[in-house]
N, C-alpha and C positions, 0 to 999 in steps of 0.2 A: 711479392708486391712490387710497384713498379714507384720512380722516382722521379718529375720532371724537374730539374734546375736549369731555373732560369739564368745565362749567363752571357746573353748576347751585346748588352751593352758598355757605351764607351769608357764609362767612369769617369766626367769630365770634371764632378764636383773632387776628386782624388789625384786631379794634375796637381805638380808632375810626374808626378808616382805612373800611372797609367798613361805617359805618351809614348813606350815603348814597350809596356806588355798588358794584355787586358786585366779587369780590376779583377778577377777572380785567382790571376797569378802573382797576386800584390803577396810579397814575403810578412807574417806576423808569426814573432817567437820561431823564427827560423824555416818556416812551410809555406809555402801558398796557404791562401784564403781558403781554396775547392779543398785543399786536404782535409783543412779543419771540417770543414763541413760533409764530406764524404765519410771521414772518419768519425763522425758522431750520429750516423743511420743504423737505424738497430738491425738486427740479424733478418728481421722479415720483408728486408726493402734485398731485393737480388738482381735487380733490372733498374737501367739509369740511364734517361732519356736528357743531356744535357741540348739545350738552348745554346747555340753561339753565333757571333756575330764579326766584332769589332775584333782583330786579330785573333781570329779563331784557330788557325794554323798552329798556335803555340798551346791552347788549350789541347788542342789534340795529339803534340807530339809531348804533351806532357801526362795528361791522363790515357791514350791508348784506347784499342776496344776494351780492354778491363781493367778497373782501374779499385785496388783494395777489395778486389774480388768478387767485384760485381760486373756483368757486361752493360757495355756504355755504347749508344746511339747517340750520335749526334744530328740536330736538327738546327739547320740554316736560317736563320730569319733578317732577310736580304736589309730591311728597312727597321729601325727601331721606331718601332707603334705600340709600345707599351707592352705590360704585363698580361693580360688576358689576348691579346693578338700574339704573343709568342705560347701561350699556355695550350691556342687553337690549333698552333700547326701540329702538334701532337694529336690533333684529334683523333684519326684514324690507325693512332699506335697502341692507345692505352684501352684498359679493360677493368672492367669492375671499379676498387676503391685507389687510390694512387695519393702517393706525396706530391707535393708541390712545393721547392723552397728557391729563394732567391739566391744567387752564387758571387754573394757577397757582405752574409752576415756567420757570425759564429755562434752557435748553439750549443744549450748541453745535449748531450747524447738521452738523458733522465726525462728530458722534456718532451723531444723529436718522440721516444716508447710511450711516454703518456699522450700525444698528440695520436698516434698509431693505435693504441687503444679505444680510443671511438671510432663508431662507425663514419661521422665525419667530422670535422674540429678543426677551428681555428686558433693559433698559439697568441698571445697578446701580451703587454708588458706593460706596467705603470712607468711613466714616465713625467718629466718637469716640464717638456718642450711640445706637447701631441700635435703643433702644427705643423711641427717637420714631418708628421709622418700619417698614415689610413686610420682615422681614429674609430674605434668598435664602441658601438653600444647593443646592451643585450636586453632580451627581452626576460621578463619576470624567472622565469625558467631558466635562465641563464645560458640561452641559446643565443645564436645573431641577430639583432634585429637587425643591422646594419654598420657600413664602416664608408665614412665619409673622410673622402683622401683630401690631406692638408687641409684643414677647417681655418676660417681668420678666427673664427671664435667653435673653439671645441667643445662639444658634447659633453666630452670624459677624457679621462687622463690615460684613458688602456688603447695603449697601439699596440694595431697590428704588426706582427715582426714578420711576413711575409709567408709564413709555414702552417699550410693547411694540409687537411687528407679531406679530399673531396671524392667524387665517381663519375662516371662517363655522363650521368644526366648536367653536369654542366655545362653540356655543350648542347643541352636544348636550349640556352640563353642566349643564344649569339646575337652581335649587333648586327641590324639589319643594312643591307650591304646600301639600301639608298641613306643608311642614317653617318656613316661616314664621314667625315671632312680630313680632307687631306691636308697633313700638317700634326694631327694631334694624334696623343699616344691615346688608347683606347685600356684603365685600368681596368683589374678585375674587379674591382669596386663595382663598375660600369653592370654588373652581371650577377657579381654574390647574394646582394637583396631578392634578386627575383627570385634565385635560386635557393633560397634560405628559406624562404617564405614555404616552398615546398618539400624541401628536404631542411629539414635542422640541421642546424649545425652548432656541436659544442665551443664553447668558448674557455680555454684554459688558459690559464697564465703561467709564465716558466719562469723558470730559476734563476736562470744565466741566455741572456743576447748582448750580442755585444756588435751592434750595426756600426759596420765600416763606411761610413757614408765622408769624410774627410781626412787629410794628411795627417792632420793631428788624433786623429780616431785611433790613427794605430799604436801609438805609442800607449793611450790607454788601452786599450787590448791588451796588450802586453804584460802591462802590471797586472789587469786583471786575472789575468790568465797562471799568470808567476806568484803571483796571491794565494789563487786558488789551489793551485799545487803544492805550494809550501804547507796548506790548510789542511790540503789530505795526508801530507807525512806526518801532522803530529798526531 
């Protein structure tokens, strides 16, 4: 099964931390960002399509063509236009059912296998803030009806943490190329509803995310992380 991580952009909300290496080679608990998150892909992801951008040079002399024993493609995307414009340039790589996660939050591994276990699924998180982040509401069935990015006034309290398993018919949604404006990123939001409407999609909620979105983000990562391990010694 194959893997796209998206990891093209600057990380500007994470300055200064990201003015000399990009946010997915930000050190937490001792590792890059991409390790934590390569390292918690279950056994059936073999193939990894990363997204790079903004200092991409060092993404690559860091993770290689194989990176944790997976082979690793990297894909270019010259201008940051959001999440579903870098998810397109893979169009013509990917086949069948595929991961998709962003390469710069940290997941459980337990989550990512239950996310892999449906045929398609969206991973989601309760949280106190849902306007910082794509807020999910589900339909009675507990599929997607929809995820509306940064709401002034949210829906529900279940953000999306960027980690779905979707399929190639995604890319029967594309935006149409006169509907465009130059200037603006184009989310997967932009796409998921049409696409959901025809293909379900499960809605789980995980255990452990831990979104790196500010300087101060890491240091709680950290604990959480240092938490959690001391949790499983005893």
């Amino acid at each position: 099964m194959q893997c796209v991580i998206l990891a093209a952009g600057e990380g500007t909300r994470l300055r200064p931390l990201t003015l000399e290496v990009p946010k997915a080679l930000v050190p937490v608990s001792g590792k890059p960002l991409i390790n934590h998150i390569v390292e918690a892909l279950p056994s059936a992801i073999d193939e990894i399509f990363m997204v790079t951008g903004y200092r991409e040079e060092q993404i690559k002399a860091h993770c290689g063509s194989e990176f944790c024993g997976r082979k690793v493609t990297y894909v270019h995307q010259e201008v940051p236009e959001g999440t579903a414009a870098a998810l397109f340039l893979c169009k013509d790589l990917l086949n069948g059912r595929f991961l998709i996660m962003l390469g710069d939050d940290i997941h459980g591994a337990e989550d990512i296998a239950r996310a892999v276990s449906y045929t398609r699924s969206i991973l989601v998180s309760v949280v106190t803030n849902p306007e910082r982040f794509g807020v999910v509401t589900e339909n009675p069935d507990g599929t997607l009806a929809e995820v509306v990015e940064k709401p002034t006034h949210a829906p529900s309290n279940l953000a999306s943490t960027g980690t779905m398993v979707l399929d190639e018919h995604i890319f029967e949604y594309d935006i149409p190329k006169e509907g465009r404006i130059e200037g603006r990123e184009y989310y997967l939001t932009d796409v998921l509803a049409r696409y959901a409407k025809d293909f379900p999609i499960a809605v789980v909620e995980q255990t452990l995310w831990i979104p790196i979105g500010y300087p101060e983000d890491i240091e709680k990562a950290e604990k959480i992380l240092t938490d959690r391990v001391e949790s499983e010694r005893k």
